[in-house]
C-alpha positions as CSV (number, residue, x, y, z in Angstrom):
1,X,16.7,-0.3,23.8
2,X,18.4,-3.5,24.1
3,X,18.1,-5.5,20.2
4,X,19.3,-9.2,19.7
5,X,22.2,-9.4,17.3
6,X,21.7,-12.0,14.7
7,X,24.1,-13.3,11.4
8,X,22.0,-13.1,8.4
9,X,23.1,-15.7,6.4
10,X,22.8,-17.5,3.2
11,X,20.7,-20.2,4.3
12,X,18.1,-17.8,5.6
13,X,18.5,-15.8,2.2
14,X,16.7,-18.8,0.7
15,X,13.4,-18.7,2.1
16,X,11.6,-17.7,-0.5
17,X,13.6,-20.5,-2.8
18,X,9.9,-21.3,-4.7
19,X,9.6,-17.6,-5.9
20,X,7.8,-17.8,-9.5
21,X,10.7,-18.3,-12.4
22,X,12.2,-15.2,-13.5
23,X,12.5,-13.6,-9.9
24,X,16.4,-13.7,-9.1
25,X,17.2,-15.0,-5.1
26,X,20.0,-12.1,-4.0
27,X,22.5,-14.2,-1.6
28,X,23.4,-11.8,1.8
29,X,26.6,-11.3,3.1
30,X,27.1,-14.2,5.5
31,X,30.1,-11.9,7.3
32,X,27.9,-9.1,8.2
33,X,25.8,-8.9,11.4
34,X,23.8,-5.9,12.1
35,X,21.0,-5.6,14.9
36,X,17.8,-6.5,14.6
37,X,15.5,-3.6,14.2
38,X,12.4,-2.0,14.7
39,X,10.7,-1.6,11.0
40,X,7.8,0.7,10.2
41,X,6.2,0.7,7.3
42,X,5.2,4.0,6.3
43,X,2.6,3.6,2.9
44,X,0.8,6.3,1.1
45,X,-2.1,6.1,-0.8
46,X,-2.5,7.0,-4.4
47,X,1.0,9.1,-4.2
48,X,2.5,10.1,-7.6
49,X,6.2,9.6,-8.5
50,X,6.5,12.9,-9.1
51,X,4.5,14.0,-6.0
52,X,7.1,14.5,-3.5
53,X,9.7,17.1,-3.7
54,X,12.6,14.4,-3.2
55,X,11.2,12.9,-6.4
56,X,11.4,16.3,-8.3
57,X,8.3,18.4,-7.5
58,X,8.8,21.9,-7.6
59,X,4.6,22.8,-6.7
60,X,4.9,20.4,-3.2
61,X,7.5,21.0,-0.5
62,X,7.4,17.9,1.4
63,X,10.8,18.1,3.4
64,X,9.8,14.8,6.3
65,X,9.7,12.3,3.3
66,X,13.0,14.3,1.2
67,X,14.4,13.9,5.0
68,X,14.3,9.7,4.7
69,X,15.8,9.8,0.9
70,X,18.7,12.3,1.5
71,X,19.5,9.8,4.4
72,X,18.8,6.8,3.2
73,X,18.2,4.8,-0.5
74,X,16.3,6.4,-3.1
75,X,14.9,3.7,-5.6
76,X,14.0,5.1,-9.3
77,X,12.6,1.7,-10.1
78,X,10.2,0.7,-6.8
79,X,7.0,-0.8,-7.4
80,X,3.9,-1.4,-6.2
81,X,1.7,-5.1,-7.2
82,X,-0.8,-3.2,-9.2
83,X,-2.1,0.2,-10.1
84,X,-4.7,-0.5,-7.3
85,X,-4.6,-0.3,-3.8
86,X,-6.3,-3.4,-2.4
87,X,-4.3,-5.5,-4.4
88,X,-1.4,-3.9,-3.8
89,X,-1.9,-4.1,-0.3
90,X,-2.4,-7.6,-0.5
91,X,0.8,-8.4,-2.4
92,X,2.5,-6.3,0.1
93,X,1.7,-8.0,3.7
94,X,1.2,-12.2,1.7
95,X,4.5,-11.8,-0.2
96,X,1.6,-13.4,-3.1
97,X,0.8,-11.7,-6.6
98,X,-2.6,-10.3,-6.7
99,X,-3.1,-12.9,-9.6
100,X,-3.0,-15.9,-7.5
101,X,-6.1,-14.6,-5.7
102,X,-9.2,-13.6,-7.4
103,X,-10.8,-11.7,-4.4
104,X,-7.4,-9.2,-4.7
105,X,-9.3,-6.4,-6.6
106,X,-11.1,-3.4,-4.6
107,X,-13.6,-4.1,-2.3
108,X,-16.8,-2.7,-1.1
109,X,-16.8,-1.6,2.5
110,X,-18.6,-4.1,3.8
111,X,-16.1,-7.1,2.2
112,X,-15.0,-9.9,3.7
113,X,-11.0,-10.5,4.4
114,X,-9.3,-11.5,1.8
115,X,-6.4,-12.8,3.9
116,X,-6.9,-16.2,4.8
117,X,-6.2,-16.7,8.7
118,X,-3.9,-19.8,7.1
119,X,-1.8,-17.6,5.1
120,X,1.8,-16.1,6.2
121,X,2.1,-12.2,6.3
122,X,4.6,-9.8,7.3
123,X,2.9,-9.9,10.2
124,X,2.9,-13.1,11.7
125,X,6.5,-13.7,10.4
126,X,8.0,-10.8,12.1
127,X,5.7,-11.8,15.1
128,X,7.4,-15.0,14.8
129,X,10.6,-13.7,15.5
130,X,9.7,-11.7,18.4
131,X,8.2,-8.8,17.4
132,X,5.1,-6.8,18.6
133,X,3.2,-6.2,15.9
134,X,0.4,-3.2,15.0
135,X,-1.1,-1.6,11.8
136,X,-2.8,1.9,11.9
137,X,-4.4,3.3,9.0
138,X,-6.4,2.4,6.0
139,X,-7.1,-1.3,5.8
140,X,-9.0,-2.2,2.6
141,X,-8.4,-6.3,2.8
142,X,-12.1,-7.0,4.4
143,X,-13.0,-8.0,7.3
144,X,-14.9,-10.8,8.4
145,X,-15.0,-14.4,7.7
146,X,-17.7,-13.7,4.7
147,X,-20.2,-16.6,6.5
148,X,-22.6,-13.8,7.2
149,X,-22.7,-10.1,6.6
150,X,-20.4,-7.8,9.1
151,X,-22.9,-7.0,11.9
152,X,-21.1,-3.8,13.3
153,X,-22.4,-3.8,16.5
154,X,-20.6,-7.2,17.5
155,X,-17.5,-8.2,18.0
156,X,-16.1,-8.5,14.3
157,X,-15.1,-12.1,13.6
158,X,-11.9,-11.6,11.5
159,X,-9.8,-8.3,11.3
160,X,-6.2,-7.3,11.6
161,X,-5.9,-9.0,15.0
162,X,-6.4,-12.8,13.1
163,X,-3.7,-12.4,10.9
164,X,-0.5,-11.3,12.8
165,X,-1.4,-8.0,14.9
166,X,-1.4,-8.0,18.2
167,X,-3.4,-4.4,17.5
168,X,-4.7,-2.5,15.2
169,X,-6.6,0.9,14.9
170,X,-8.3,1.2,11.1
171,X,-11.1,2.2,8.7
172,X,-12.2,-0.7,7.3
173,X,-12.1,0.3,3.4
174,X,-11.3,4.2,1.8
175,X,-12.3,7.3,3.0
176,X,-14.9,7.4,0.7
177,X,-16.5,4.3,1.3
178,X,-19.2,3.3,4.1
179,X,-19.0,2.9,6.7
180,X,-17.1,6.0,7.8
181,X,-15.9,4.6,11.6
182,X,-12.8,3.3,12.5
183,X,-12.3,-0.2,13.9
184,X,-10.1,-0.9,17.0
185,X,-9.2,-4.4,16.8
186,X,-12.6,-6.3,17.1
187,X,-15.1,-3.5,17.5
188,X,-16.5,-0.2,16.1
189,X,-14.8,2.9,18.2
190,X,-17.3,5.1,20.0
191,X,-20.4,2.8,19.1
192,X,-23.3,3.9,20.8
193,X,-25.8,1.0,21.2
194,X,-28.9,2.4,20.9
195,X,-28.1,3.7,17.6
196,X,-26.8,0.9,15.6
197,X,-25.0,0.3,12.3
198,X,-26.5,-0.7,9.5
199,X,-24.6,-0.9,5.8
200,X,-25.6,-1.7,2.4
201,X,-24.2,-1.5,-1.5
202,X,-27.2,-2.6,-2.7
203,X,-30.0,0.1,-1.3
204,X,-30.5,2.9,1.1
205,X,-32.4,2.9,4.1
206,X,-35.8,4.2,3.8
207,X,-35.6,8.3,4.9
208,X,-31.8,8.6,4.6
209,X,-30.3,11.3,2.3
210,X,-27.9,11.1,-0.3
211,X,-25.8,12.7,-2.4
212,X,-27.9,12.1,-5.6
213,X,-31.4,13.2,-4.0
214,X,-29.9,15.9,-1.5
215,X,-27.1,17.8,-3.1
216,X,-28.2,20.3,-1.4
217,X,-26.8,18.7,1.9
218,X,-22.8,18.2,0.0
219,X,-21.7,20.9,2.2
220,X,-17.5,20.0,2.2
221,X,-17.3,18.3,-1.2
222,X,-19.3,17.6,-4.1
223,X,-19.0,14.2,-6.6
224,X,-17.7,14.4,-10.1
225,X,-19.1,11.1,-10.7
226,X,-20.3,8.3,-8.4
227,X,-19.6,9.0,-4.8
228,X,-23.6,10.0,-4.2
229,X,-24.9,7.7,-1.7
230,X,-24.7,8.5,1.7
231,X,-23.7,11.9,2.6
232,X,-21.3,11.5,6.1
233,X,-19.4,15.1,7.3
234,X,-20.9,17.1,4.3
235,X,-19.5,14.5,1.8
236,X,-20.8,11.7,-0.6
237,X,-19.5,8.1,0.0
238,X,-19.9,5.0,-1.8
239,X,-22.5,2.8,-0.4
240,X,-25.8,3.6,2.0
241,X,-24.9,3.8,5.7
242,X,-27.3,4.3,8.9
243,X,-26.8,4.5,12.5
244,X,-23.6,5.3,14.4
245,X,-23.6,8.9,14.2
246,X,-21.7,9.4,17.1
247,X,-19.3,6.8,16.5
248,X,-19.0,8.8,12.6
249,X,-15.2,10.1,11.4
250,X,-14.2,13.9,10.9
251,X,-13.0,13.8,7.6
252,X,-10.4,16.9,8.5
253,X,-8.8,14.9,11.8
254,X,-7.9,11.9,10.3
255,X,-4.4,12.1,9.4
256,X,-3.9,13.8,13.1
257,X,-6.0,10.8,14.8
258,X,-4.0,7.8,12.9
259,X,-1.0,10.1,13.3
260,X,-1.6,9.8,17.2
261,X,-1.8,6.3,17.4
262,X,0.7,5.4,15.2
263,X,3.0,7.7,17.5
264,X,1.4,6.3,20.8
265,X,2.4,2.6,19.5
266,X,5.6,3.1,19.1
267,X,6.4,5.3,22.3
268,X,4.5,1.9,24.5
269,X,6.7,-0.4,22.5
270,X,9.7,1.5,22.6
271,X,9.3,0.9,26.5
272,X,9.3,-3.3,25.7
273,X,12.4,-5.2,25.4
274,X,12.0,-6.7,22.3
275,X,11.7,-5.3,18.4
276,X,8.2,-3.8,16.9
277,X,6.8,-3.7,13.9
278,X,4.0,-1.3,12.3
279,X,2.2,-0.6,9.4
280,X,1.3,2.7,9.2
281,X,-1.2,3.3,6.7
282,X,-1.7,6.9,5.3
283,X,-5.3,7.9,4.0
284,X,-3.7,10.6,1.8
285,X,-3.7,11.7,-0.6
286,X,-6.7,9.5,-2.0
287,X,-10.0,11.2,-2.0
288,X,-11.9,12.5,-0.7
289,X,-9.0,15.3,0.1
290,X,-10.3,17.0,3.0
291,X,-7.2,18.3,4.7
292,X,-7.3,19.9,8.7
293,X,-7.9,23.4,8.5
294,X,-4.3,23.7,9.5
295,X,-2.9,22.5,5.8
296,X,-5.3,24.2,3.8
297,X,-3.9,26.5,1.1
298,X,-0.5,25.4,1.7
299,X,0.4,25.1,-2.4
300,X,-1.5,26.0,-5.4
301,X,-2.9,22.9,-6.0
302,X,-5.6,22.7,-4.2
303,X,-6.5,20.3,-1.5
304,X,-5.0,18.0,-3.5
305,X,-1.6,19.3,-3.3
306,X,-2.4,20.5,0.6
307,X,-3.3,16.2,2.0
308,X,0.2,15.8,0.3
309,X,1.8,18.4,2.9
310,X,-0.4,17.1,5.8
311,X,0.7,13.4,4.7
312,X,4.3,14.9,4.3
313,X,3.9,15.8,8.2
314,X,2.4,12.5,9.4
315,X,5.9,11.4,8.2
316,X,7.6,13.7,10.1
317,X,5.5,13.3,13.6
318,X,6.3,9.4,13.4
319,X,10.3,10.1,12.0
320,X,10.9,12.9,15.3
321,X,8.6,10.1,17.5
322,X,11.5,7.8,17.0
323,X,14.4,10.4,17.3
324,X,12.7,11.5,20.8
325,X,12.8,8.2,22.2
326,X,16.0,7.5,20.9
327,X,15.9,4.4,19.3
328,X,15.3,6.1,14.9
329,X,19.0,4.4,15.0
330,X,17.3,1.0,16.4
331,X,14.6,1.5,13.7
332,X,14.1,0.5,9.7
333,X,11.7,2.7,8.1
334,X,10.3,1.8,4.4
335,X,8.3,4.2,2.6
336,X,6.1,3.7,-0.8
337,X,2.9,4.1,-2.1
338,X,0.1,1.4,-3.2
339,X,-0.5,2.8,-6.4
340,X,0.3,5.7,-8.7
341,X,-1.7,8.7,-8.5
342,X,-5.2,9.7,-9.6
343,X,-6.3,13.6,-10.1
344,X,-10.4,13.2,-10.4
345,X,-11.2,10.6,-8.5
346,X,-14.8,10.8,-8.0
347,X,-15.3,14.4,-6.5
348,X,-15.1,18.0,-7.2
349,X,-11.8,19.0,-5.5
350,X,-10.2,21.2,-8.6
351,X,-7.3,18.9,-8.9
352,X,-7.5,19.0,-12.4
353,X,-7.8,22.6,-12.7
354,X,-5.0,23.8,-10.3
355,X,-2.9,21.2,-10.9
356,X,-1.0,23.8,-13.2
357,X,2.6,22.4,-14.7
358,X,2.9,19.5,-11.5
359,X,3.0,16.4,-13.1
360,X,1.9,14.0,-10.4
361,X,3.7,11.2,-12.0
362,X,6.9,13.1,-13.3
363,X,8.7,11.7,-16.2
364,X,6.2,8.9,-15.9
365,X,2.9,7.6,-18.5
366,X,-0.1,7.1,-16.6
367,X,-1.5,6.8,-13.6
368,X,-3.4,4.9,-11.2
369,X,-5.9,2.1,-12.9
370,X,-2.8,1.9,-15.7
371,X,-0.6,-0.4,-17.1
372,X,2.1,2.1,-17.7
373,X,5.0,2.6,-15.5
374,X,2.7,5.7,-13.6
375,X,0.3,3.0,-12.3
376,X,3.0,1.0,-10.2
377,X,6.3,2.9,-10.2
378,X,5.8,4.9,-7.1
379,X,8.0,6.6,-4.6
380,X,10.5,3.9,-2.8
381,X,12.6,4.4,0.4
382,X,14.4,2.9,2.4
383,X,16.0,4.3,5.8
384,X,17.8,3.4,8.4
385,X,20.0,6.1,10.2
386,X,24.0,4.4,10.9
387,X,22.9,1.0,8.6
388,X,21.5,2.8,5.5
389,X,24.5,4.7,3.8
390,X,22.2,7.3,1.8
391,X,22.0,7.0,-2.1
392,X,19.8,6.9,-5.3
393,X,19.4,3.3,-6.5
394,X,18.0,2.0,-9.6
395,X,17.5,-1.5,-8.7
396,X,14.4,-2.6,-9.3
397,X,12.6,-3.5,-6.3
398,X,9.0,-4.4,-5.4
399,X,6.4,-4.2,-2.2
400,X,6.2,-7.9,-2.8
401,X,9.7,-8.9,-1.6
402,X,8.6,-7.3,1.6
403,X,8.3,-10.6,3.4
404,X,10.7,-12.8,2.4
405,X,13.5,-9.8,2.7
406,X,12.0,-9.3,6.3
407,X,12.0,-12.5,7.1
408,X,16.1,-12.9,6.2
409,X,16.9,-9.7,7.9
410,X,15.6,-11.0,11.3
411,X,15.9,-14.4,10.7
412,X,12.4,-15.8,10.7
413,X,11.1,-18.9,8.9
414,X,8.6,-18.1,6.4
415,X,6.4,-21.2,6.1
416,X,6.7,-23.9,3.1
417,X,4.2,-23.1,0.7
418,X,3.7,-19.2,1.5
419,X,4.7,-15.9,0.3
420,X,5.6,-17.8,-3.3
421,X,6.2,-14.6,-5.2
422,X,8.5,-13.2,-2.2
423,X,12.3,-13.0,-2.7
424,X,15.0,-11.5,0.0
425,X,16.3,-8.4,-2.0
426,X,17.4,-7.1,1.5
427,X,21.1,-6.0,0.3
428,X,19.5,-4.1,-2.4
429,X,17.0,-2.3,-0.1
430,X,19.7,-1.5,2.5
431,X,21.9,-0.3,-0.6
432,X,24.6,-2.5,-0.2
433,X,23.8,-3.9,-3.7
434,X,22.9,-2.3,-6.8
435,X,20.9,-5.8,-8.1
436,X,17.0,-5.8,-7.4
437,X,15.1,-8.7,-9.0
438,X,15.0,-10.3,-12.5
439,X,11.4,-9.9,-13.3
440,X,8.3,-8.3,-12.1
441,X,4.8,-9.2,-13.1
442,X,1.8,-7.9,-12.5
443,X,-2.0,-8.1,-14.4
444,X,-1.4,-8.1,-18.1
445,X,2.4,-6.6,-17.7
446,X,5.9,-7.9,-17.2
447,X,9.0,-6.0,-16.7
448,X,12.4,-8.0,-17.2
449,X,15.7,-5.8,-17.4
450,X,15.2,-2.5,-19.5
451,X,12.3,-4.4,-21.1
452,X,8.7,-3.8,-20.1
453,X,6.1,-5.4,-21.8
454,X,2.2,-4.4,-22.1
455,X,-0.2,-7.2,-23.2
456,X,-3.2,-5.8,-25.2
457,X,-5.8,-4.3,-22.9
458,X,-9.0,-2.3,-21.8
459,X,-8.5,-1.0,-18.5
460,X,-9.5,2.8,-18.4
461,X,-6.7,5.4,-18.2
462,X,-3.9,2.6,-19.5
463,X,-6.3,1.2,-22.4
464,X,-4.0,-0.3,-24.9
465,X,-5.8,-2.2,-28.4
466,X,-2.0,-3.9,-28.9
467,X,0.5,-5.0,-27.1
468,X,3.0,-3.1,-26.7
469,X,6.8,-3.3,-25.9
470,X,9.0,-0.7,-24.2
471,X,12.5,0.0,-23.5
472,X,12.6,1.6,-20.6
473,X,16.6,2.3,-20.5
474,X,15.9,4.4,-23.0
475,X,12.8,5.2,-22.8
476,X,11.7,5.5,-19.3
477,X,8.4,7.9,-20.4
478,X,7.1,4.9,-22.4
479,X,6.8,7.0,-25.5
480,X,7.8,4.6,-28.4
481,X,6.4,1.4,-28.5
482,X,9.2,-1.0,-29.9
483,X,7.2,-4.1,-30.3
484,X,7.7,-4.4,-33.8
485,X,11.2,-3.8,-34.3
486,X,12.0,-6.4,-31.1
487,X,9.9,-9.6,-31.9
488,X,12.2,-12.1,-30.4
489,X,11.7,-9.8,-26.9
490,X,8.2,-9.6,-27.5
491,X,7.8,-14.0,-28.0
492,X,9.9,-14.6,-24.5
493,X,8.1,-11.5,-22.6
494,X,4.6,-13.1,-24.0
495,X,6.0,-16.2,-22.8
496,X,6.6,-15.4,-19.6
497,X,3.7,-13.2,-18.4
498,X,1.6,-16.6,-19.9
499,X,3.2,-18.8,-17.7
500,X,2.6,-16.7,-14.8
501,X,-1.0,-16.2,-15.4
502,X,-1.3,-20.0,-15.8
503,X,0.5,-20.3,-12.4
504,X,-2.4,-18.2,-11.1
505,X,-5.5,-20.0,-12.6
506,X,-4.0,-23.0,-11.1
507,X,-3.5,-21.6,-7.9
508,X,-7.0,-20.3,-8.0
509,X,-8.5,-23.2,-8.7
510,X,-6.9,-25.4,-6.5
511,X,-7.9,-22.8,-3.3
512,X,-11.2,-22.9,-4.5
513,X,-10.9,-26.5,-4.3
514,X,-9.5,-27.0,-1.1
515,X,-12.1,-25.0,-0.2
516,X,-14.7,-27.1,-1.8
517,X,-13.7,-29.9,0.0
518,X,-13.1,-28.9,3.9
């Protein structure tokens, strides 16, 4: 495939020059030209740091993701915008902390987008400078333009499509959230007319079972707590669905449907003479874990342990998609995780109990919903076979500088005013430097250098009653809590993480404004 070449050069390198203080701008080597590529971004959900074999599990073999850090950069200090997934995906594709939108927590299935049509994203950047764009996979930004409720059996006002993909194949929310179809750009997939959607969080439908009055009917998977409204493929969700049964998800073919179009995207666009970009979405392993048949019992752990293989394999179907058609030389692949990892999550899947000695977040305290370094330091890679000389870095990189370090490496324009909080750490995720950013902030937390600083807090599974002050040189497990000892780092941390969060009421209010007044 034939690529462009291009000269990244300092001058691009400064397009995310309003980036909030704190957050260092890397200059790129104005000497260097390299083509421009195709980029997939590969994104789990709810994977561990301590999940994936290349990250040092011994209970999960998952050789297609250890493939992509033996051959390209390894980060020990990659994170995620927050220790939840819609957030975090928001942060990722706006290049904007969660903070600065008060929407950016997780949504119901029937939300409405949270991505303004206005706003930059990786998407429309890249599709700025000549790429085709598409995302496959898990969504969970809303859809609509929240004027009315989402009528499923129209054409949906605002998805994917309205905000920089030229396609898009989705579920509009989790797998455990209603309604359980996928969207294909505008419209429901499979909808049958004369049986049509309805969806509500508020109340079921008269005569419709759920998981609370008909247990009886849980056949695949039961709930540990929550998760028993309507029952879909044997299984509990959150929120009351009714209608669409044929147009209804198999739990179990997932990962080999969004594995199929994520492959089918890129062999169409391989065939185009320009560059493509997609985000490729992975369901696993949140819950509920409902692997294909041909996955189960593949560790110890449980389905848990077995979505992490079948993920492990949707990486390698997409990674051999691109050697086949010869262009995984032509292509950048990053691969992370939204959040950190989660072992009941609402259902009755063992994890807990054959979890055994895996510790899902290694070395790391906490989880998902934390404030600890388990709740946002996830697995980071970065690979690009012939550009990408392999290595373990431990810059410290973030999901946020997404955009802005796209946007240097193919030399797009990111527009004034957007993706504030975005900074072009491109050298440091191609491993040509060893320097990520300054400072990263997210909800109540703010890491700068070895120092990581908690402010006092009650979110469940990180619930904190002081603040609390960490060395994580030293300390990486978050064991000691220097605060005391360290009250000069403690004054400037506080400092800057207030700062910040005033930088986000303001930026709040004045949307909320603008939107007042149009």
């Amino acid at each position: 495939m034939n690529r462009r070449m291009f000269l990244r050069s300092a001058a691009v390198a400064g397009v995310a020059a309003g980036a909030i203080s704190g957050r260092n701008l890397l200059k790129a080597d104005t000497k260097s030209t390299i083509k421009k590529p195709n980029i997939v971004i590969v994104y789990a959900d709810d994977l561990g740091y301590g999940d994936p074999s290349c990250y040092g599990s011994k209970f999960i073999n998952t050789p297609n993701i250890d493939k992509l850090a033996k051959g390209g950069q390894k980060f020990t200090n990659g994170y995620c915008a927050a220790p939840t997934c819609t957030p975090s995906r928001y942060s990722l594709l706006t290049g904007e902390s969660p903070f600065r939108n008060s929407r950016a927590h997780i949504l119901r299935g029937d939300a409405a987008m949270i991505i303004s049509t206005k706003q930059a994203t990786v998407a429309t950047v890249l599709r700025s400078a000549g790429y085709t764009t598409g995302v496959v996979g898990k969504w969970h930004l809303g859809l609509g333009d929240g004027k009315a409720p989402i009528d499923w059996n129209k054409k949906i006002t605002q998805t994917p499509n309205d905000i920089g993909f030229d396609e898009s194949y989705i579920m509009a929310a989790t797998n455990d959230r209603v309604p359980c179809v996928y969207v294909k750009d505008k419209g429901v997939v499979g909808l049958d007319p004369k049986d049509p959607i309805l969806v509500s969080y508020k109340k079921n439908f008269p005569g419709e079972p759920t998981g609370k009055d008909n247990p009886e009917l849980l056949t695949k998977m039961k709930h540990s707590h929550g998760h028993n409204c309507s029952i879909v493929n044997g299984i509990g969700r959150i929120g009351f669905m009714k209608g669409g049964k044929k147009a209804l998800w198999v739990d179990e073919d997932m990962a080999d449907l969004f594995t199929a179009k994520a492959v089918d995207f890129v062999t169409r666009k391989s065939k185009e003479d320009k560059p493509f970009f997609l985000f490729f979405a992975l369901h696993q392993p949140h819950v509920p874990r409902v692997p294909n048949k041909r996955f189960v019992g593949t560790t110890k752990l449980g389905p848990r342990g077995d979505v992490i293989v079948e993920m492990d394999w949707c990486v390698g179907e997409i990674t051999k998609a691109l050697e086949t058609l010869g262009i995984a030389e032509d292509t950048l692949i990053l691969f992370s995780s939204d959040n950190g990892p989660v072992l009941d999550d609402g259902y009755k899947d063992d994890a807990r109990q054959k979890n055994g000695k895996h510790t899902a977040s290694g070395i790391l305290k906490g989880g998902k919903y934390s404030h600890f370094e388990g709740g946002t330091c996830v697995p980071f890679i970065t690979y690009w076979p012939g550009t990408i000389k392999p290595g373990v870095s431990d810059a410290v990189v973030s999901q946020t500088d997404y955009l802005a370090s796209l946007a240097a490496m193919t030399g797009a324009t990111v527009p004034a005013g957007q993706a504030i909080d975005s900074v072009n750490i491109m050298p440091a995720l191609l491993g040509e430097s060893k320097e990520g950013i300054e400072a990263f902030y997210q909800k109540g937390t703010v890491r700068c250098g070895e120092w990581k600083f908690i402010a006092g807090s009650t979110k469940r599974d990180g619930t904190v009653k002081h603040s609390q002050l960490y060395n994580l040189k030293a300390d990486p497990s978050e064991k000691k809590n220097v605060a005391k000892a360290n009250p000069k780092v403690v004054t400037k941390l506080q400092a800057m993480l207030k700062a910040t969060k005033a930088k986000g009421q303001a930026a709040v209010k004045a949307k909320a404004k603008r939107k007042k007044t149009k």
